[in-house]
N, CA, C and O atoms as CSV, one atom per row, in Angstrom:
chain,resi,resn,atom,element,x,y,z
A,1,UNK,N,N,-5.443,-11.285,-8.284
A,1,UNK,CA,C,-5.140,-10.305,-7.260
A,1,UNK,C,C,-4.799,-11.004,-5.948
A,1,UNK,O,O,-4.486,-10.402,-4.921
A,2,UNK,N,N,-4.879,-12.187,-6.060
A,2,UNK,CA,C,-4.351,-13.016,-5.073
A,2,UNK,C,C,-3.387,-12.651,-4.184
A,2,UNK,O,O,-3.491,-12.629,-2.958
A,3,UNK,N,N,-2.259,-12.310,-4.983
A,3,UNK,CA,C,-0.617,-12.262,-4.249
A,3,UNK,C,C,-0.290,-10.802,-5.052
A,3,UNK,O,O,0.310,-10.509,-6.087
A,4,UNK,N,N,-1.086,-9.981,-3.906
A,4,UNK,CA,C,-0.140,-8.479,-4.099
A,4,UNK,C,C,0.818,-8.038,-3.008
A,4,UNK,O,O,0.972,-6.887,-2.599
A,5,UNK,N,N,1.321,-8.932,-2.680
A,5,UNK,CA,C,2.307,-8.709,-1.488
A,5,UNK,C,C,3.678,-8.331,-2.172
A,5,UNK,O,O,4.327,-8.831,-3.091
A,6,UNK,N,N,3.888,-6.986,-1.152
A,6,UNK,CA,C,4.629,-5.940,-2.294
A,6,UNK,C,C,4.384,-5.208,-3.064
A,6,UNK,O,O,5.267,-4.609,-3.679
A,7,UNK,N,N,3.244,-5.044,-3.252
A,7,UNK,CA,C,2.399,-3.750,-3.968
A,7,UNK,C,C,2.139,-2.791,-3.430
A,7,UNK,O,O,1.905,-3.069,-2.253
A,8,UNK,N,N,2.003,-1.413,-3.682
A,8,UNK,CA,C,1.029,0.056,-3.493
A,8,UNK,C,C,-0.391,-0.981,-3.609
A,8,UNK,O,O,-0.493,-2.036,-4.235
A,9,UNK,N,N,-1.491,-0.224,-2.717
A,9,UNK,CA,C,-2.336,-0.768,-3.089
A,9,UNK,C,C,-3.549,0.657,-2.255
A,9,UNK,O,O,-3.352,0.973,-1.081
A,10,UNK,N,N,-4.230,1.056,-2.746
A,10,UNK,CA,C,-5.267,2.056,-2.496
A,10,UNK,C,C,-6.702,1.446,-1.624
A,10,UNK,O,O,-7.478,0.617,-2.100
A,11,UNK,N,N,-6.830,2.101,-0.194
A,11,UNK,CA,C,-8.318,1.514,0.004
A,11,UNK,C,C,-9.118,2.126,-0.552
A,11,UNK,O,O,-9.007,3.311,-0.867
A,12,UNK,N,N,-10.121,1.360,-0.776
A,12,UNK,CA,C,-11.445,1.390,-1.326
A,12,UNK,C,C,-12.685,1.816,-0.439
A,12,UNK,O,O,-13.618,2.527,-0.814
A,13,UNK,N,N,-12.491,1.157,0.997
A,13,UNK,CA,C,-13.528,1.807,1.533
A,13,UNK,C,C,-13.231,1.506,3.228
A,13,UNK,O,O,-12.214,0.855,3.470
A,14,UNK,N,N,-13.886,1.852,4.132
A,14,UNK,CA,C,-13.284,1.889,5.697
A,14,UNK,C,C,-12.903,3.348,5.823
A,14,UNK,O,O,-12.997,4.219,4.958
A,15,UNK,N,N,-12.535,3.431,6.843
A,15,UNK,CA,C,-12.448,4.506,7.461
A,15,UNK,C,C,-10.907,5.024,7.042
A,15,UNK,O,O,-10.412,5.968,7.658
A,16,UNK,N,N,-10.147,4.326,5.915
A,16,UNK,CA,C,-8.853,4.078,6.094
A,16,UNK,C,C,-8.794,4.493,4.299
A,16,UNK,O,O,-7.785,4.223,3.647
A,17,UNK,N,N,-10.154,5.247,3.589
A,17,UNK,CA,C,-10.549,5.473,2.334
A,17,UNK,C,C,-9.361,5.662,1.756
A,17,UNK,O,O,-8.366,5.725,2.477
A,18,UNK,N,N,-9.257,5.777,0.476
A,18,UNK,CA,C,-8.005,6.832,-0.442
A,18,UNK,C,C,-6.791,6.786,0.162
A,18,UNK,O,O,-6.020,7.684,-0.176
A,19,UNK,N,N,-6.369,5.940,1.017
A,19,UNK,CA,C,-4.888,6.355,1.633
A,19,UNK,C,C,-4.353,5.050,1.034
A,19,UNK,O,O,-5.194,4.272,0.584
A,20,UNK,N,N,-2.947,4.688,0.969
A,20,UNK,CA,C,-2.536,4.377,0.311
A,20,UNK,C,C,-1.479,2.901,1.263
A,20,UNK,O,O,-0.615,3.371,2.004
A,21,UNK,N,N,-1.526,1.774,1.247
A,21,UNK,CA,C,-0.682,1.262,2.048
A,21,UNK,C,C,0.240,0.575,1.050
A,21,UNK,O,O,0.137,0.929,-0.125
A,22,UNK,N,N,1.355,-0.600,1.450
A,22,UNK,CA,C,1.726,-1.459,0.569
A,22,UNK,C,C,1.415,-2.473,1.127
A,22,UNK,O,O,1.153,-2.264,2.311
A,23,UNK,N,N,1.297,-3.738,0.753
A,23,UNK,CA,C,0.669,-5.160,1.439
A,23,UNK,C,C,1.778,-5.841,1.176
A,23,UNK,O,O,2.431,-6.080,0.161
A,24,UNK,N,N,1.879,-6.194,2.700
A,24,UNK,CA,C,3.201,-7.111,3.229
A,24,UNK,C,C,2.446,-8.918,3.548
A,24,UNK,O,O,3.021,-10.005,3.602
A,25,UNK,N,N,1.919,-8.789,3.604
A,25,UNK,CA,C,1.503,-10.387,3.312
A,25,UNK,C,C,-0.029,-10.550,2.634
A,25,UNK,O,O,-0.826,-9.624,2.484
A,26,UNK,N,N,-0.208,-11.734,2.320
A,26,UNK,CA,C,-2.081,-12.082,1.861
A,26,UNK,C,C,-2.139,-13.332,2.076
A,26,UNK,O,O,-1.206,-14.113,1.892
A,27,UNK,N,N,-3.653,-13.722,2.634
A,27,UNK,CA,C,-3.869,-14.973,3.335
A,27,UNK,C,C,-5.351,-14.873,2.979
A,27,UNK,O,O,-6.060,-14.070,3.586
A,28,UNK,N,N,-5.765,-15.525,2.181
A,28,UNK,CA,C,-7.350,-16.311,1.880
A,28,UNK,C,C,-8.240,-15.446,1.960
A,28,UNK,O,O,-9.083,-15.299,2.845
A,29,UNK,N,N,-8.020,-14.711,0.804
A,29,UNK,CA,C,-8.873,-13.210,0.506
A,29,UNK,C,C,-8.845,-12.255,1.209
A,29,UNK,O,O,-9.746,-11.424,1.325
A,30,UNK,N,N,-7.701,-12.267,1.813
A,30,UNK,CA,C,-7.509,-10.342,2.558
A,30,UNK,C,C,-6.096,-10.008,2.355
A,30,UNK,O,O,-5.563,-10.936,1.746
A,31,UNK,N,N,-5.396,-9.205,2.576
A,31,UNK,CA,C,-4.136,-8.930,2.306
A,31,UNK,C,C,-4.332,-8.030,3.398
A,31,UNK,O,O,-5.490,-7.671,3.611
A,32,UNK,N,N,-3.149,-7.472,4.345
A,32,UNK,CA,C,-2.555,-7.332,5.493
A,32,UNK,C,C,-1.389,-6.332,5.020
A,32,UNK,O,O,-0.277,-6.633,4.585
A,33,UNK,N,N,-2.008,-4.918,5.246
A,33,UNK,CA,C,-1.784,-3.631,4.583
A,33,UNK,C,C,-0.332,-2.413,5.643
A,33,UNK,O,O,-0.161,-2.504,6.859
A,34,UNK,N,N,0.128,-1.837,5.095
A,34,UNK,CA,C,1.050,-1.505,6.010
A,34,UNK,C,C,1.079,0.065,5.611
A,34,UNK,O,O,0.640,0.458,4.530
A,35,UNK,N,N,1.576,0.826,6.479
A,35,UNK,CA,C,1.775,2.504,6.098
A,35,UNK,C,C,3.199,2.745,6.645
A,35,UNK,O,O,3.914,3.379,5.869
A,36,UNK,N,N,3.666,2.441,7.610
A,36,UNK,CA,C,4.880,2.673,8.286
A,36,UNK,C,C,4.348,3.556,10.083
A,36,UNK,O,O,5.018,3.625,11.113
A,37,UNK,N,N,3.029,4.052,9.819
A,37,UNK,CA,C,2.794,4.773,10.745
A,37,UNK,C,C,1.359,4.586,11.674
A,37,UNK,O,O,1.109,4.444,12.871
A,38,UNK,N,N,0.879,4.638,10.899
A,38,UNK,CA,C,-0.374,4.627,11.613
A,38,UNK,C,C,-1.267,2.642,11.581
A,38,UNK,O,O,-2.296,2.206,12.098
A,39,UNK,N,N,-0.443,2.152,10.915
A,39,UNK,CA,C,-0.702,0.908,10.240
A,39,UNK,C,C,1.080,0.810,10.410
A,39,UNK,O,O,1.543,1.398,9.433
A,40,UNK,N,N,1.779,0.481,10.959
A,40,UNK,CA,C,3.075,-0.382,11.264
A,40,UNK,C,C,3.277,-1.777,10.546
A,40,UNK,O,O,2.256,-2.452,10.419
A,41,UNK,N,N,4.244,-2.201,10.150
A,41,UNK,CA,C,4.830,-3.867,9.740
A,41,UNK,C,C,4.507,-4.340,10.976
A,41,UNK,O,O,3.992,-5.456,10.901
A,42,UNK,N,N,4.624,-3.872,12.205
A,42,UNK,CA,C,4.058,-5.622,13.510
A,42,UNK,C,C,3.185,-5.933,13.189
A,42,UNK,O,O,2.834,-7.109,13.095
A,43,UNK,N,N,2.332,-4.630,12.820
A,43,UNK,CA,C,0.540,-5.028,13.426
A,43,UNK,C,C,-0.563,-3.989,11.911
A,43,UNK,O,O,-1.159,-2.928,12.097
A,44,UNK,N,N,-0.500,-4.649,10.788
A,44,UNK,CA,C,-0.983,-4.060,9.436
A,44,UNK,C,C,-2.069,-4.801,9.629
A,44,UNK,O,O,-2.334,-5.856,10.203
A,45,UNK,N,N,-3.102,-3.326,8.496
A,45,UNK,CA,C,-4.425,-3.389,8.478
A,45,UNK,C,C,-4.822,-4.939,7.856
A,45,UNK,O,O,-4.152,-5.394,6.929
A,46,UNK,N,N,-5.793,-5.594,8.352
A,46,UNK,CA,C,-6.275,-6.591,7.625
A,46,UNK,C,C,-7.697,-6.467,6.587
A,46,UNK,O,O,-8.873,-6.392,6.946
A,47,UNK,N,N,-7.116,-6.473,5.143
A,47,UNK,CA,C,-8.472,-5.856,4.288
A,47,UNK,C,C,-8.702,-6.582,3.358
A,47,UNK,O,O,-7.857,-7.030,2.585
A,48,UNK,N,N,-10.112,-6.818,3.325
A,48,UNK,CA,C,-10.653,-8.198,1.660
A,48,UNK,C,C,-9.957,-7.020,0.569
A,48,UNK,O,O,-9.862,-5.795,0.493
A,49,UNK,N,N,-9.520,-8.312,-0.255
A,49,UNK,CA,C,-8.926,-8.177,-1.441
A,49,UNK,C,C,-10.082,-7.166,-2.078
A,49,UNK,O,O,-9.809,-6.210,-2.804
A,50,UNK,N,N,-11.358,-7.533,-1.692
A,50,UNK,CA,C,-12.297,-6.582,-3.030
A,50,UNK,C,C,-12.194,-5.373,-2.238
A,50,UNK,O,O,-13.213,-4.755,-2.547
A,51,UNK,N,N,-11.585,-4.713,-1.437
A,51,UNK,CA,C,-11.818,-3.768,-0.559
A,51,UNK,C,C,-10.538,-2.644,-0.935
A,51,UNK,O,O,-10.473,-1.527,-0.423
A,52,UNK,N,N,-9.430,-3.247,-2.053
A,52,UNK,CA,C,-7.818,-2.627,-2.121
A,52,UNK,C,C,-7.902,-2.448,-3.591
A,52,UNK,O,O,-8.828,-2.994,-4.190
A,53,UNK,N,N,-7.090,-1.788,-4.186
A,53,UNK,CA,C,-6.823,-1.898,-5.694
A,53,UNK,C,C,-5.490,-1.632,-5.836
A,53,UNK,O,O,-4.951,-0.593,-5.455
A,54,UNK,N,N,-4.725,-2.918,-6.596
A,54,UNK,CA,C,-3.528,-2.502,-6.696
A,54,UNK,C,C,-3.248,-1.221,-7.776
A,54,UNK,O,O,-3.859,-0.971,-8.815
A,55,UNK,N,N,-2.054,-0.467,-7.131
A,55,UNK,CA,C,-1.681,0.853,-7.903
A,55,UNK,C,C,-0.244,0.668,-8.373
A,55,UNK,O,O,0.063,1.498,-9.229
A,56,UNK,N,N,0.458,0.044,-8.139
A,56,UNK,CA,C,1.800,-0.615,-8.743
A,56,UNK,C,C,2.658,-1.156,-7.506
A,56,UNK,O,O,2.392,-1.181,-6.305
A,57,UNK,N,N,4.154,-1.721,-8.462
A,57,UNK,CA,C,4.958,-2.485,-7.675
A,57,UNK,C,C,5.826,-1.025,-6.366
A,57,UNK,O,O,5.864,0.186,-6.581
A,58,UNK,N,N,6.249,-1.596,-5.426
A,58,UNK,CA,C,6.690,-0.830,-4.660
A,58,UNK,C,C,8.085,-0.564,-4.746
A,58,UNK,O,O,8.473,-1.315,-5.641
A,59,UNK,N,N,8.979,0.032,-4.353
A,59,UNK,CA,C,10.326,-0.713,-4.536
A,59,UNK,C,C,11.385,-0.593,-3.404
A,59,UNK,O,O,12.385,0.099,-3.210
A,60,UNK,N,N,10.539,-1.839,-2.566
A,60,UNK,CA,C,10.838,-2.301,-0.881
A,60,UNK,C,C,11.149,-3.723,-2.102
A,60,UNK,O,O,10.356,-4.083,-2.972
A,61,UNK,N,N,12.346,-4.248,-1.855
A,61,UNK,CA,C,12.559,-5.343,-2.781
A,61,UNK,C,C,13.094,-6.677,-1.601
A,61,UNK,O,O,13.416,-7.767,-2.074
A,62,UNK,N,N,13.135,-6.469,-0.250
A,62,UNK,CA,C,12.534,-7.620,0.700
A,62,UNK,C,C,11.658,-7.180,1.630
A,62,UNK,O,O,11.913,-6.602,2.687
A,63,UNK,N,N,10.467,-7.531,1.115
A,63,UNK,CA,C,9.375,-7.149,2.305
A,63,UNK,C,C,9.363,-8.079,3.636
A,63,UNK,O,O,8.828,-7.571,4.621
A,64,UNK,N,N,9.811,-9.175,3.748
A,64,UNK,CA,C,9.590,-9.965,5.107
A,64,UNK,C,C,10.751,-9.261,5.837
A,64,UNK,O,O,11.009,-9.633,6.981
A,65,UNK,N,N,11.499,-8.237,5.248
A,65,UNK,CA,C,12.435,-7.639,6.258
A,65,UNK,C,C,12.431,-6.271,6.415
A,65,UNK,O,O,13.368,-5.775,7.042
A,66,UNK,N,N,11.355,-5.388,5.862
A,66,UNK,CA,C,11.419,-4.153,5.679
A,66,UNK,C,C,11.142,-3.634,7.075
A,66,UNK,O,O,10.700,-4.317,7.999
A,67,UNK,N,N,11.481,-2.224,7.128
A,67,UNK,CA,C,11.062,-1.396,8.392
A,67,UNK,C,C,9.825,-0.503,8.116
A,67,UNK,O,O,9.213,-0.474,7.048
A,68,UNK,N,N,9.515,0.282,9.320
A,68,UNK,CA,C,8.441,0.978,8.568
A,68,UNK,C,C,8.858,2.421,8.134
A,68,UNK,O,O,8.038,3.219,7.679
A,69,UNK,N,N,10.646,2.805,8.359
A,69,UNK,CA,C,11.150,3.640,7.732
A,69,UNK,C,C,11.189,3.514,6.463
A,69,UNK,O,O,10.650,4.483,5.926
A,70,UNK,N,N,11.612,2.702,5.680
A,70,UNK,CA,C,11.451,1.672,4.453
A,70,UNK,C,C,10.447,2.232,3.949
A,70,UNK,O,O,10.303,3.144,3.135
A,71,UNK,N,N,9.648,1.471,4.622
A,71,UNK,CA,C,8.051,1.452,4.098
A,71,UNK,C,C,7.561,3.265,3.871
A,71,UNK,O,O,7.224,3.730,2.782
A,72,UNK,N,N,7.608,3.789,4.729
A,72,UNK,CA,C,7.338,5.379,4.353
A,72,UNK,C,C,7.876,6.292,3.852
A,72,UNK,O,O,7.489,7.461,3.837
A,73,UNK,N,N,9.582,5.488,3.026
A,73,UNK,CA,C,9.967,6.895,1.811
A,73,UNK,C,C,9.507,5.382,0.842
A,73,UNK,O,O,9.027,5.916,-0.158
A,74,UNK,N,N,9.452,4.629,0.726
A,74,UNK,CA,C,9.002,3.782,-0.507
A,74,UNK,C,C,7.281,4.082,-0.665
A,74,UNK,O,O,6.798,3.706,-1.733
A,75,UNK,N,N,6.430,4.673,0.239
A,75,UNK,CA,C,5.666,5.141,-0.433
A,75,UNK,C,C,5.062,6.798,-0.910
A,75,UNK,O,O,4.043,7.083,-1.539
A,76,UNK,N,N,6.320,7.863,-0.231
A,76,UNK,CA,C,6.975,8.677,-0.270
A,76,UNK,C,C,7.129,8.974,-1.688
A,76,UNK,O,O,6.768,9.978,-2.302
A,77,UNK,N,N,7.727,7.928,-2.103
A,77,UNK,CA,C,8.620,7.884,-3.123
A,77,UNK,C,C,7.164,7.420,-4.570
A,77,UNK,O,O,7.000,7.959,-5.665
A,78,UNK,N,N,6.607,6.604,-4.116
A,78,UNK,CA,C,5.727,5.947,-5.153
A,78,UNK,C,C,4.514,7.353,-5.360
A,78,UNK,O,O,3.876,7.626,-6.377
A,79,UNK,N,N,4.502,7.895,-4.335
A,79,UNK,CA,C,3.227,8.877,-4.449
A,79,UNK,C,C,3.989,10.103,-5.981
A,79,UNK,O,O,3.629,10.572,-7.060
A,80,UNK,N,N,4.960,10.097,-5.234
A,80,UNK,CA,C,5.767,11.433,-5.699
A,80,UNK,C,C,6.064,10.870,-7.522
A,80,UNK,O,O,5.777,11.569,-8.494
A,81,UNK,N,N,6.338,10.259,-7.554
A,81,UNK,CA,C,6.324,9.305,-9.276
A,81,UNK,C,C,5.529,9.402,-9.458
A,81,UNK,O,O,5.403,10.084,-10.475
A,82,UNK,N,N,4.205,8.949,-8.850
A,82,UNK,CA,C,2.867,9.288,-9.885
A,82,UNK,C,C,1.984,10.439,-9.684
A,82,UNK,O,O,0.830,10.460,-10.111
A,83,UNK,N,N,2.611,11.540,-8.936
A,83,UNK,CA,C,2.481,12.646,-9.185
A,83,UNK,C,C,2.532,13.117,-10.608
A,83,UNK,O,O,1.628,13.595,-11.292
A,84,UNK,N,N,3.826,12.871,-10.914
A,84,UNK,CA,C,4.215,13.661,-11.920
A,84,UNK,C,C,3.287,13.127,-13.232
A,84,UNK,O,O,3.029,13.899,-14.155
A,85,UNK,N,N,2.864,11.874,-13.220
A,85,UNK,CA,C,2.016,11.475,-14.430
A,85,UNK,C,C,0.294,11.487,-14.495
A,85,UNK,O,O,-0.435,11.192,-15.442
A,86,UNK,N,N,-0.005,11.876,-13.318
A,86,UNK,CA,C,-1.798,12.137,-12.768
A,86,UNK,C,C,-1.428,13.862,-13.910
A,86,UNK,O,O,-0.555,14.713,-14.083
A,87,UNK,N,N,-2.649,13.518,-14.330
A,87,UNK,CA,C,-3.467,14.707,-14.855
A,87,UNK,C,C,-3.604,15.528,-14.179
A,87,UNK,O,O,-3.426,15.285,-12.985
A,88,UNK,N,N,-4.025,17.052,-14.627
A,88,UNK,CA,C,-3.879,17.765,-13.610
A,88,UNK,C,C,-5.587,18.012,-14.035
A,88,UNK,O,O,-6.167,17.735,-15.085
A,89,UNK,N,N,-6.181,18.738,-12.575
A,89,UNK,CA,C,-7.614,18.539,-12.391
A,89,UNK,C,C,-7.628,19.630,-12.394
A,89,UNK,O,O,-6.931,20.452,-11.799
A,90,UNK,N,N,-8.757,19.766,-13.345
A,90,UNK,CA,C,-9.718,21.235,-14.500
A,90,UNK,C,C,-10.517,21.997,-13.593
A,90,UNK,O,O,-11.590,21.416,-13.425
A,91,UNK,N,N,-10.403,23.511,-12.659
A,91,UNK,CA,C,-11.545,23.969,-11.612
A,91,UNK,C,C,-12.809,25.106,-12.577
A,91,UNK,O,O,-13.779,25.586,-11.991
């Protein structure tokens, strides 16, 4: 889990729970998380690797150049794909 740079990746825990970033760089057990909005490409969350779970590849296919327009229909886009394959939940 080293090098998920370029991945969907889900937090695990922080105040920043269940939301969903992609990780634009990783440096010696944290990876450096991005949303487009609230978490920007200048200035992305910095989170231990045991803290993320990757959820798949993104498809931002140069991340050292992406925007954070980019970045928010590519995860726009990734939510909405695995929409369609999540189970639907039994009330």
């Amino acid at each position: 889990m080293d090098d998920c740079k370029g991945f969907v990746v889900l937090s695990l825990s922080g105040r920043d729970k269940n939301n969903t970033f992609v990780a634009v760089a990783t440096d010696d057990g944290y990876a450096y998380c991005a949303d487009g909005r609230i978490h920007p490409v200048a200035s992305p969350k910095k989170k231990k690797l045991k803290h993320i779970r990757i959820l798949g590849k993104s498809s931002v296919t140069d991340i050292s150049a992406v925007t954070n327009k980019q970045l928010r229909a590519a995860l726009r886009e990734f939510e909405a794909e695995n929409a369609k394959h999540a189970p639907e939940k039994e009330e």
